[in-house]
Structures are given as structure tokens and as C-alpha cells.
C-alpha positions in Angstrom: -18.4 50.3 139.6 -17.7 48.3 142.5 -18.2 51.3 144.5 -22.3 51.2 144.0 -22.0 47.3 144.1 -20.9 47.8 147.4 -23.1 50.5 148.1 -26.1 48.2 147.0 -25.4 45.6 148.8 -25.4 47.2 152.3 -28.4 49.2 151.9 -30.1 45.8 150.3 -29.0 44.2 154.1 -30.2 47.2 155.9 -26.3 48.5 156.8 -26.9 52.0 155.8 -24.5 54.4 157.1 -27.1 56.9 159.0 -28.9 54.0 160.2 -25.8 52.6 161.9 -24.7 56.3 163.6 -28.2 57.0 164.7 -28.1 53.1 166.1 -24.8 53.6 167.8 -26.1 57.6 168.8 -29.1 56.4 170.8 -26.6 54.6 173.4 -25.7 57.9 174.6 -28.0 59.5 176.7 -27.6 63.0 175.8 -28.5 61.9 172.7 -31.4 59.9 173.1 -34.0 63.1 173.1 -32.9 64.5 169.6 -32.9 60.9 168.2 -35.8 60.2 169.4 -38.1 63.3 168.2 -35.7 64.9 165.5 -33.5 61.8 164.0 -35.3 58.1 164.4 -38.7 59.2 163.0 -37.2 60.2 159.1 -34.3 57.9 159.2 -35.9 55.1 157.2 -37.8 57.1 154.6 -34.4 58.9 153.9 -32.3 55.6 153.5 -35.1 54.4 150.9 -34.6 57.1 149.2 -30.5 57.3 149.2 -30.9 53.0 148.3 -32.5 54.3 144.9 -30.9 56.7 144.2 -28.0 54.3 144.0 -29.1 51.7 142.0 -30.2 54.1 139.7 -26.4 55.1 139.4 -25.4 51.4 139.6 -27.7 50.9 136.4 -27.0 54.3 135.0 -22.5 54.0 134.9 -23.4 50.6 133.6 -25.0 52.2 130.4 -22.4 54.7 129.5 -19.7 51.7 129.6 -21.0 50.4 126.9 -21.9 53.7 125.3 -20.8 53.8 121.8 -20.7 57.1 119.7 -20.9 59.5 122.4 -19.1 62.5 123.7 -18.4 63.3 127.5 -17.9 66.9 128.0 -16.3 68.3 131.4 -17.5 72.0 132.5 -16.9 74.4 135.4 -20.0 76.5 137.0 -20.5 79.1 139.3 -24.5 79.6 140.5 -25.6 82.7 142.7 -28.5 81.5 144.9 -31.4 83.6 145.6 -33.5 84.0 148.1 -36.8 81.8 147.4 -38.7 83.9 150.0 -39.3 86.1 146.9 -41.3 83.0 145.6 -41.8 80.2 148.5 -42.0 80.4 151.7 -38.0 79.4 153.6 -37.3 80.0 156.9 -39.4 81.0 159.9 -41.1 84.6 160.6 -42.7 84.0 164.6 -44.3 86.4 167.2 -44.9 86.4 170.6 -46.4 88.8 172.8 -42.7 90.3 174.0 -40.9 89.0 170.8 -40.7 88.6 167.1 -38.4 86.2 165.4 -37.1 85.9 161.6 -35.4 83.2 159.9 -34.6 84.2 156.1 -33.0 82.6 153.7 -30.2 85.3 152.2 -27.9 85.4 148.8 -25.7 82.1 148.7 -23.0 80.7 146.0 -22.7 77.7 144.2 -20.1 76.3 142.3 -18.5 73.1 141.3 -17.9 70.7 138.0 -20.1 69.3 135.6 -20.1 66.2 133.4 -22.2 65.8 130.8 -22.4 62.2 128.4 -23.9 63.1 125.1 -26.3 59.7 123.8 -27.5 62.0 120.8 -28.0 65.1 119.7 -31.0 65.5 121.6 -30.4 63.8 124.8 -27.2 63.8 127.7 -27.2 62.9 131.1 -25.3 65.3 133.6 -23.6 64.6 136.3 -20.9 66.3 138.8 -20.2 67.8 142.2 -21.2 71.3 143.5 -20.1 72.8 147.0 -23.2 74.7 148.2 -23.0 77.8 150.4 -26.4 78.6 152.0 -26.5 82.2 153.8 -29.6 82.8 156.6 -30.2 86.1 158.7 -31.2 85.7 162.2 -33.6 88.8 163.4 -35.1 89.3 166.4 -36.7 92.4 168.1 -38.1 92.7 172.1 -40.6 94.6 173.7 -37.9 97.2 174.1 -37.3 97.4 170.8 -33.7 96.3 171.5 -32.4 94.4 168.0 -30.3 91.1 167.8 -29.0 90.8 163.7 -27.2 88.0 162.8 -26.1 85.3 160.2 -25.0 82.0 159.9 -24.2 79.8 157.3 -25.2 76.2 155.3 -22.4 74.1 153.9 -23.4 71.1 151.7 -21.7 69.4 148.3 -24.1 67.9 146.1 -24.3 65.1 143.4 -27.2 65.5 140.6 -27.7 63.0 138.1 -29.8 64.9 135.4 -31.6 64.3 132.0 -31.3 66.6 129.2 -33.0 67.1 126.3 -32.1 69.7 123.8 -33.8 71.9 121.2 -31.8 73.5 118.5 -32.4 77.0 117.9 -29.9 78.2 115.3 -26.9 77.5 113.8 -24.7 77.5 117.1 -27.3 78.6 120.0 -29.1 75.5 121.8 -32.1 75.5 124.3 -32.2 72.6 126.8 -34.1 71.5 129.8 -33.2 68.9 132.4 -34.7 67.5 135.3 -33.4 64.7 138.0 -31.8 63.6 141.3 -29.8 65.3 143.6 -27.7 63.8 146.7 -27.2 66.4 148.9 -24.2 66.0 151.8 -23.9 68.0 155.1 -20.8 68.0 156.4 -21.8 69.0 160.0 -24.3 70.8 162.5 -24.8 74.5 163.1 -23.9 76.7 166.2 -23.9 80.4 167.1 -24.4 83.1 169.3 -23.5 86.3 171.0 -24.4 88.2 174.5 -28.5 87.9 173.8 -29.1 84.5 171.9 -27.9 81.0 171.0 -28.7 79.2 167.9 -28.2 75.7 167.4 -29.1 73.6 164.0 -29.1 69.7 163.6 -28.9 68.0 160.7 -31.5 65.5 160.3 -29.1 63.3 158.0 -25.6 63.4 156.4 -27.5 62.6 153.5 -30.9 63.5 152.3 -32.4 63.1 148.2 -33.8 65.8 146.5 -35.1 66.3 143.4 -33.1 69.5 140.7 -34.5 71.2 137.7 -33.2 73.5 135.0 -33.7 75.3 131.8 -31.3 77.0 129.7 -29.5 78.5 127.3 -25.6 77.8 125.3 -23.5 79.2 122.8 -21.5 76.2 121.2 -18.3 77.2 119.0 -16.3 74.9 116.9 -13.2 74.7 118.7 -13.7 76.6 121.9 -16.2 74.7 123.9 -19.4 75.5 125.1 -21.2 79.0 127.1 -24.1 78.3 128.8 -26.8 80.7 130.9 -29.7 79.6 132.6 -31.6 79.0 135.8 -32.4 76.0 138.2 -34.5 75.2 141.0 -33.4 72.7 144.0 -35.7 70.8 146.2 -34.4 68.1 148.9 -37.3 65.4 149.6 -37.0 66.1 153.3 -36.1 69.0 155.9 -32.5 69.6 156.0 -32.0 71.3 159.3 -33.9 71.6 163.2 -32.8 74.9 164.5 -33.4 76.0 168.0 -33.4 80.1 168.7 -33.3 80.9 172.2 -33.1 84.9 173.1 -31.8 85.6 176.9 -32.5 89.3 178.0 -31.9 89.9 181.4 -34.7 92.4 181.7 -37.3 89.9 179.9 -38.3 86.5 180.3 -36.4 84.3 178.3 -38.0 82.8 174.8 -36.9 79.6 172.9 -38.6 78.9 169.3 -38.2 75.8 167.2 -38.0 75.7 163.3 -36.7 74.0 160.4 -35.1 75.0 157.2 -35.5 73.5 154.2 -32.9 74.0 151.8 -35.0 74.9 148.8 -33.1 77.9 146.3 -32.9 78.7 143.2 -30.0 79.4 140.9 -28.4 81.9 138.3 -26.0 79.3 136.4 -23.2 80.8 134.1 -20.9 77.5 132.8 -18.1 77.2 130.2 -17.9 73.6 129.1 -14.5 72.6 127.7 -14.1 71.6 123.6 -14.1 67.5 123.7 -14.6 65.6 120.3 -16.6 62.9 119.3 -15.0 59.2 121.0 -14.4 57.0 118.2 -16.2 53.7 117.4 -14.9 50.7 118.3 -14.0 48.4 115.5 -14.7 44.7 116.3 -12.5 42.3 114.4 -13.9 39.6 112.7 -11.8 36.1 113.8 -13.2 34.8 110.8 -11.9 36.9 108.3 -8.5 36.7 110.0 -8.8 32.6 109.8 -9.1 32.6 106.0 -6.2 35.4 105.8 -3.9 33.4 107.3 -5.5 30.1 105.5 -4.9 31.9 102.4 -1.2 32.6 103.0 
């Protein structure tokens, strides 16, 4: 609790973290262009968005302490991310007159734990930590028809906070649906290459919000915890990554192209939630009663 006290109180006095690197990063002048077209323009929108999203956990661990009645469940998950191409658009597909470039999003894995604090039998908020492997293919083909196929990958951990609501179908088989925040963490910036490009990808922030979604299905036994399928869809608020492609042939001009990714996917989820029972209610003594016990003796 003290930790999003803390937290609150430094993005309330306008100390947050990426504000303070990007202040210290513009000091260095081979840093100044990137901050100054890539960095400085989203900065503030993203640490408005990271200040709510912890209050909102401030105000939301302050609830389930006082929770009474409830059961926290602890669960492990694995998610296979597909490509979204098949539904949005992710990535970059551009041509030139000597080239044609193609940034695509590719299978990925997810997986992580879950936390889920039960209010009733229709309601639970879920919370937890995922590490997030992002895969993308690099493509490009010349005028010669001479190929460069490549790929490089995402990593990110992220935090949801998520509400569900539940709809019982049968005696043991539930349906639920959820919908939240996500804080998503990148660890670090992207860099490849080989004899005929370079690729280079910044992170815009550390930290970006984004928004999660999911609807499901689980198989609760009596004693041997929980088996959920189901799907999800994740969207960060903002562009995760810049990504500069810059193809080097020695018998054709040289071509640089500029992109972003965005870090949308969508999810297969197969979880196994662990047997927990009901935390018992606390029993508040009465002083009074205990006055006229001992009055009585």
C-alpha cells in the first residue's frame, strides 16, 4: 500500500519516472533528435495515463483489505498470440519504385500468473503479471529480386487489472467476460541486422496503458481447482515502438523507411486456477458483553 502512496504522490508533483529520463536524455546531444520528434511529444499524455491507472490501484487494494467474505484464487496461464493482421491492420507493408518492404506481426507466447478476488458470485476482479513475447518478420525484396527475410523479437511484462462478471451455465461450467487496464513494461530497445539491412526500434516509453478484454469459458470442480478456455484481445493507448528499416545494396541506391508498431494481439488462453476456499468472516467482539461477563463473575 505504501508503494502506490508513493507512487501517487510523485506523479501528483509531476516526478514521473519517464519524464525525469527523457529530462535528463535531452542533455545529450545525440539524443536530442529522437526526443524531440519520437519521445517529448507523447511523454505527457502517457504519464496521465500511468498517474490513473495508479490511483485506481491505490483505491482498488484499499477495497479488498477490507473485503469480507471473499475468496482470492491464484492461477497459472499460457496464451498463444496470433497474428491480428488476420483482423487489423499491424505492422507496415511499403513500396518504392526499387523496393518493397513488410513489417508483420508473427505467432508470439504469453504466459504468466493470475489473481483473481471473488466479491460475489457474479463479480471478481483479476489481477497478475504476464511476460509477453511479440514475434515480427522483416521482408524486403529489390528490383533484382534479391530477398532479405528476417525476424526480431518484442519483450514486455504486463500488469492488468480486470473486471469480471460471470454467468452460470450448469452445474460446474461458468461463462465470464472481463474488461480493464493493462500496464504494459518494455524492458529495452530493438536492434538487428545482417550484410543488406539494419533495423533499429525505440521504445516510445518504459511504460505505456492499454486497455485488455476477454471472454471465456471454465470448468470448476470441488476440490481440484478451476479449467478455463477462452480468448482476449489487447490494445495499448499509444504506439509502443518507432522502427527504422534501412536496406544497403551495393548495386542499388540505398532506402530507409520509418514505421511504428503497435502492439495490438490477440490471445488463445488455457489457465488452471488452484482450489482455494472461502476466507472466513471475521468475528468482532463485543467489549460490552465481555464487561458484564466479568461484572457478573
Amino acid at each position: 500500500m505504501a508503494f502506490f502512496v508513493f507512487l501517487i504522490f510523485n506523479f501528483k508533483n509531476n516526478i514521473c519516472t519517464p519524464c525525469v529520463i527523457t529530462n535528463y536524455l535531452t542533455k545529450i546531444p545525440s539524443m536530442q533528435i529522437k526526443l524531440k520528434y519520437i519521445l517529448l511529444p507523447k511523454t505527457a499524455a502517457i504519464c496521465k495515463h500511468i498517474r490513473a491507472y495508479f490511483i485506481f490501484l491505490f483505491f482498488l487494494f484499499g477495497n479488498l483489505s477490507f473485503a469480507q467474505e471473499n475468496t482470492i484464487t491464484v492461477g497459472l496461464q499460457f496464451k498463444p498470440i496470433i497474428p491480428i493482421k488476420f483482423f487489423f491492420k499491424e505492422g507496415a507493408d511499403i513500396s518504392s519504385s526499387a523496393y518493397n518492404f513488410q513489417v508483420e506481426q508473427q505467432f508470439g507466447t504469453s504466459w504468466g500468473m493470475v489473481i483473481r478476488k471473488g466479491f460475489s458470485k457474479r463479480f471478481s476482479l483479476e489481477t497478475g503479471i504476464s511476460y509477453i513475447n511479440r514475434s515480427y518478420s522483416i521482408n524486403i525484396i529489390d528490383s533484382s529480386i534479391q530477398k532479405v527475410n528476417d525476424r526480431f523479437h518484442l519483450i514486455a511484462y504486463e500488469i492488468p487489472i480486470n473486471g469480471l462478471i460471470y454467468i452460470r451455465l450448469s452445474d460446474k461450467i461458468y461463462m465470464n467476460a472481463a474488461l480493464g487496464i493493462s500496464l504494459d513494461i518494455f524492458p529495452s530497445d530493438i536492434y538487428t541486422e545482417n550484410d543488406d539491412y539494419k533495423h533499429y526500434s525505440l521504445r516510445k516509453s518504459w511504460l505505456l496503458p492499454g486497455v485488455s478484454a476477454n471472454l471465456g469459458y471454465e470448468y470448476r470442480t470441488p476440490k481440484s481447482g478451476f479449467f478455463y478456455l477462452g480468448a482476449s484481445y489487447h490494445r495499448p493507448f499509444y504506439d509502443m515502438y518507432n522502427s527504422v528499416i534501412e536496406y544497403d545494396k551495393l548495386s542499388l541506391p540505398a532506402e530507409t523507411i520509418h514505421t511504428t508498431l503497435a502492439g495490438n494481439y490477440l490471445t488463445i488462453d488455457f489457465r488452471y486456477f488452484f482450489h482455494a476456499d472461502p476466507l472466513k468472516k471475521k468475528v468482532k467482539k463485543d467489549k460490552n458483553s465481555d464487561v458484564k461477563k466479568q461484572q457478573t463473575k
